[in-house]
N, C-alpha and C positions, 0 to 999 in steps of 0.2 A: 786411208785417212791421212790429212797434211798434217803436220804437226804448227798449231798454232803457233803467232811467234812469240807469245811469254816461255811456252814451252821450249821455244828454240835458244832464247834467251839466258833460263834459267842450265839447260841443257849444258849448253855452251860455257854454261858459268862453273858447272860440275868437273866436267873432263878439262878444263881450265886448270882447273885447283885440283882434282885426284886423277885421272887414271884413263890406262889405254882402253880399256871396255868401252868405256865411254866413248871415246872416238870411233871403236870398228863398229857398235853401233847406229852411232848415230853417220855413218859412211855408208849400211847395207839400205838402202831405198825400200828391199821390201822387212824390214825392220822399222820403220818409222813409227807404227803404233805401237810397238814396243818401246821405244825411245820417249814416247808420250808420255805412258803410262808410266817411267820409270820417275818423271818430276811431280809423279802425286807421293814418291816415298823416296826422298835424300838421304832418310838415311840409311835403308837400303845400298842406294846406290853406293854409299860410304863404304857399306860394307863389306858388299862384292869385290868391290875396289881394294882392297887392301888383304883379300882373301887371299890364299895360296890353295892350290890343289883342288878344286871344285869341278864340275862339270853343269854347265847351263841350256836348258833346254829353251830355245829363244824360238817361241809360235811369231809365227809371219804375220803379217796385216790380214789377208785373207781369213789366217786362224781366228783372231781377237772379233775380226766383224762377224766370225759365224757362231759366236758366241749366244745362246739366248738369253734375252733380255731378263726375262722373269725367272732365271736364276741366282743363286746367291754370286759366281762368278761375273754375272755378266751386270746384278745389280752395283756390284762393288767397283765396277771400271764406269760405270754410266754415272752411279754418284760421286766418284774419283774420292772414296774412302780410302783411307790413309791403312786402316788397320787391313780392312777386308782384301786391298790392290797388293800389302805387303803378307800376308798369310798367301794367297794364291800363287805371287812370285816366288817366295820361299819355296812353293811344291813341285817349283820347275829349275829347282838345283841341287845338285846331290853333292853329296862327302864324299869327295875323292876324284881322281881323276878318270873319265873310262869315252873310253876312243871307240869307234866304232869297233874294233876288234876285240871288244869288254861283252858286245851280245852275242849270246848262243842260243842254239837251237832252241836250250830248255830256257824257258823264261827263268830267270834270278832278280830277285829285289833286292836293292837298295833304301837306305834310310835318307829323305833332302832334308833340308832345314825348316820344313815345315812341322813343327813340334807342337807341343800342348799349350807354349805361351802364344798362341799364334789365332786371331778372331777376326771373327766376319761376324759384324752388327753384331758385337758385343756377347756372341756365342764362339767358346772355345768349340774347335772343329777336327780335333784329334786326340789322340791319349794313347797315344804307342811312345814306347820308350824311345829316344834316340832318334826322332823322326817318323812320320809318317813316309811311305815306302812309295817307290814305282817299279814296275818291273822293265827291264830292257830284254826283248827278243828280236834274233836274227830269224826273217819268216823268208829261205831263198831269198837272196838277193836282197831284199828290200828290210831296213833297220826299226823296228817299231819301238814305243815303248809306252808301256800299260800302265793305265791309273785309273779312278774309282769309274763302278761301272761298265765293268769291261771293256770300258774307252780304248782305243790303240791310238795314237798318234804317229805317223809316218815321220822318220826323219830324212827330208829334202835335201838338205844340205849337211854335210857330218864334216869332222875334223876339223873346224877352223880352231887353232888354235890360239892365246895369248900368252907366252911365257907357259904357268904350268896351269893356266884355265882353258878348259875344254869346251866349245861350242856346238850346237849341234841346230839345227834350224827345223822345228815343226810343222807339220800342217794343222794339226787342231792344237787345242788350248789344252792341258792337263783337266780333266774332272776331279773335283776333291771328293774323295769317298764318303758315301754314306753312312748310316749309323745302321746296327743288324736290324732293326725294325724295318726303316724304310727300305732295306735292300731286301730284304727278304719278300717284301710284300713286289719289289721289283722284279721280281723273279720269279713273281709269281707261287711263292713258297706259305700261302697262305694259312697249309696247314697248323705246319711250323711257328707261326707268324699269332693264330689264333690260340694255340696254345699256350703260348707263350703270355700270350694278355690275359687270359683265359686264370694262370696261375700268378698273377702279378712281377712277371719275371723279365718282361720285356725292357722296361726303364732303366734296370739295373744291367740288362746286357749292352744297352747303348752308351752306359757312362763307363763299363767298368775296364782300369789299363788291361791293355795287351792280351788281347784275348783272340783264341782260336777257338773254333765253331765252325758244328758239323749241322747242316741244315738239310734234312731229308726234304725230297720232293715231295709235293700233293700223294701220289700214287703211292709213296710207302707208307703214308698213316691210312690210305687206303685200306690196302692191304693188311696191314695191323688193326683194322677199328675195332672187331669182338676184344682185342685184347684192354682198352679203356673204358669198353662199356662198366659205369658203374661207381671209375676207377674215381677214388679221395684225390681233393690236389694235391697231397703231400707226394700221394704214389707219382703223379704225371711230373710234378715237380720237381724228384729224384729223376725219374726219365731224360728229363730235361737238360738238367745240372749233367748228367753224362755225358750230352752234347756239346760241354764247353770247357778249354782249358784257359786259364786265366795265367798269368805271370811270362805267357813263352808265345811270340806272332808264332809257329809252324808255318810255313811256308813248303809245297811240295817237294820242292826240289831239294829239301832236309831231311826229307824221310827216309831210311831207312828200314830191316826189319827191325821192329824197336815196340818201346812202349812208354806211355805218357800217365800221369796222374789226370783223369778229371775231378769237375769240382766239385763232385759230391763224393769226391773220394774214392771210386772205383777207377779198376785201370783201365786203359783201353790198347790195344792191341796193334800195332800198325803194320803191313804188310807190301811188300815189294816185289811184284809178281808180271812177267814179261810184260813191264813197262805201264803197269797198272797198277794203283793205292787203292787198298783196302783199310778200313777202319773196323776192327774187329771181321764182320761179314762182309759188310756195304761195301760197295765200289764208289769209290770217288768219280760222281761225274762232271763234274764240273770245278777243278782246282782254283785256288788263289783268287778267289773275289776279297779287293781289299775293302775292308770298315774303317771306320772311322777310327776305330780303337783296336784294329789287329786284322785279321782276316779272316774269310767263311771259306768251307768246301760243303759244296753241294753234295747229298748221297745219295743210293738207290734205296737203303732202309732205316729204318728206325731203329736205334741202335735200345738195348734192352741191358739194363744198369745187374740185371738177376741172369743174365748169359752170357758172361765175359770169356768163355773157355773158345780158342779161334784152335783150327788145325790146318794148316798152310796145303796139306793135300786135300781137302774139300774144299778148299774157296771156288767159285763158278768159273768155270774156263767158256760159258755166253754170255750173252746178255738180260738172264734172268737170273733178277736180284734170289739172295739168299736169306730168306726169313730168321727175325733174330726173335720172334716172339711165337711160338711152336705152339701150330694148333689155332691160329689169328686168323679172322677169313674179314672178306668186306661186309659192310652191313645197309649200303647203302650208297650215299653220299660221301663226300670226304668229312672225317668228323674236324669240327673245331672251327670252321670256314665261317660259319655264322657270328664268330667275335669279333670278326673285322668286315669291314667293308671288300666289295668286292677291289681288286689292283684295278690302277685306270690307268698307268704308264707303265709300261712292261721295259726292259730291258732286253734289245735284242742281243744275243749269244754268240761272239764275233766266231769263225772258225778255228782260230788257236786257240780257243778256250777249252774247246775239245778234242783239236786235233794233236795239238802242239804238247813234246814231251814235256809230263809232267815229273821225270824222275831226272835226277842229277846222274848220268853216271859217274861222272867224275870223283863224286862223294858215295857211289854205291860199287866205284869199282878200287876204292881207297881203304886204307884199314881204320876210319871214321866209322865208318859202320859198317856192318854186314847186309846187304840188300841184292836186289836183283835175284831171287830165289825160282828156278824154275819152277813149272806146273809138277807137282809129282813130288817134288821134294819138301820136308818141311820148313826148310831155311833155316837160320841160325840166327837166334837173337842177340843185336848189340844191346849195349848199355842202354837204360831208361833216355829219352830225347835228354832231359835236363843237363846232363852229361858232356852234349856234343860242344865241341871247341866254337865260344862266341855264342851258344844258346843260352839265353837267362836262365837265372835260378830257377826254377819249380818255386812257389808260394810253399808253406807248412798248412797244409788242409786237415781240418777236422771235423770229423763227420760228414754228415749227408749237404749241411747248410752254411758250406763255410762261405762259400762266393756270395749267397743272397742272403748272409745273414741278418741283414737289414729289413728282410722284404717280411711284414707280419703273413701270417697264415692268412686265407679270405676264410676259413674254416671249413669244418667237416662235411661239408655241402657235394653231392653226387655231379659230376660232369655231367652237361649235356652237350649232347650234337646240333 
């Protein structure tokens, strides 16, 4: 795309009056549509300009045209919205400075300036403290970095630097993360997903800050259905509420052998086992999908708020899951699928999201926490997460309903399948 000449106009009138940025981009050819987009928001550009210590993730021409239209990204540059062009750029620059040699094997996230005051058509599109996050991994050779949707972006060009700003040049555009409804159902986690609507709990995980969330697959409520047959929603509800920590993102690469409060008040269990997270039983299969308001891990089972007791020498050393609800068998169908529609856009599951280590050793071989426990041994627990240096407070929970304590009962009424 050429850059019009008001744009080149106004352009020229910026880096005039503020800053070197301004000139190296509007100097890189395959930056020009970034250079565009950047006179739909001066004062943006104000700001960068005067910033110290940042790191810029700048998508190429190629990136921005392969944008889709009928996205909120791609609406937001086609109707050269002010708000929606400056939330998006915000999500492609981070706090601090990090050079290509800032990525490691293990993915690590970062918090950018894309924050809660930050909207697309008039909808805030985040609610994590201190930024909504990307993660940066080194995958052999080549520098990625992750954002919603298990998006990876390739970094093309790295190190350009200005003074103490760091440039890096992508091939796609960053994705702004979902909310856990619409991801869940992108992933096909419908069960999850139905239940959730099911017990009016869905709207309240989509808004609420900083929340972490464990999302079993279809095949673990499978597997558990005799144990719902019947069940009140206050029971599923509880259940539910154990799949989420509120006040703390978790992030894999913070875990630890440890243990966390959820929001209905029981604890949960975390384990660190030759390079593998467990949540109570469940194996994490799928780490670090971020929300809009913190981030989810996929599991193998339905974690059970009435069997918190974990023994580090029986967690599964294969690949079949370990039942948290004893005596649970299928009954059928997946139960709860029926409250939603069926998913029509899937998310496909890039290979780091499963291949790529999910555990820090750096943080599991430091006196931070006790982790990395072999098979056979029970490990040794550190301190509750809330604890770790730079983790948020834990909230004060009470009771079963302190997270959705807004949400009315739908009443005494028996689950159906």
């Amino acid at each position: 795309m050429l850059l019009s000449t008001s744009s080149v106009l106004l352009f020229a009138g910026l880096g005039a009056a503020q800053n070197a940025l301004v000139d190296f981009i509007t100097s890189q050819p395959d930056l020009s549509f970034l250079a565009d987009v950047l006179t739909i928001v001066p004062e943006l550009v104000t700001t960068l300009g005067s910033a110290n210590n940042i790191t810029i993730f700048a998508p190429t021409n190629t990136a921005f045209e392969a944008i889709p239209p009928d996205t909120a990204e791609g609406l937001a540059i086609s109707t050269r919205d002010p708000n929606g062009t400056s939330t998006l750029l915000n999500y492609h620059v981070l706090r601090g400075g990090f050079p290509s040699s800032a990525f490691t094997e293990t993915p690590l996230y970062y918090p950018t300036l894309f924050d809660n005051r930050s909207i697309i058509f008039d909808t805030a599109r985040t609610n994590v403290t201190g930024g909504q996050n990307v993660g940066l991994f080194r995958n052999g050779t080549q520098f990625q970095v992750i954002s919603g949707e298990l998006q990876t972006s390739n970094v093309i060009e790295a190190d350009l630097t200005l003074g103490s700003v760091t440039v890096h040049k992508i091939d796609e555009v960053l994705t702004i993360p979902l909310n856990a409804s619409d991801t869940a159902e992108r992933l096909n986690a419908t069960a999850a997903l139905g239940a959730l609507t099911l017990t009016g709990l869905a709207d309240s995980l989509d808004i609420v800050p900083d929340l972490t969330l464990f999302i079993p697959v279809n095949e673990a409520f499978q597997a558990a259905a005799s144990a719902f047959e019947g069940a009140s929603v206050e029971t599923l509800r509880d259940v539910l509420q154990y799949h989420a920590i509120t006040g703390n993102v978790i992030f894999s690469s913070e875990i630890t052998n440890t243990t966390a409060q959820a929001s209905n008040g029981g604890t949960l269990t975390f384990s660190v086992i030759d390079d593998e997270i467990y949540v109570n039983t469940a194996r994490v299969l799928i780490p670090n999908v971020l929300l809009s308001d913190g981030v989810a891990h996929v599991i193998d089972t339905v974690l059970n708020p009435a069997n918190t007791n974990v023994d580090r020498e029986e967690l599964n050393d294969d690949d079949t899951p370990t039942p948290a609800f004893s005596g649970a068998s299928p009954t059928g169908g997946v139960p709860f699928t029926s409250a939603v529609p069926a998913a029509t856009t899937l998310n496909t599951v890039p290979p780091l999201a499963t291949t790529a280590s999910a555990v820090n050793s750096t943080l599991t071989a430091s006196g931070t926490g006790v982790g990395g426990a072999t098979r056979g041994s029970s490990g040794t627990s550190s301190a509750p997460i809330s604890s770790f240096t730079g983790a948020a407070a834990m909230p004060t929970m009470v009771g079963g309903g302190a997270l959705f304590a807004g949400v009315a009962l739908a009443g005494a009424w028996e689950l159906g399948f």
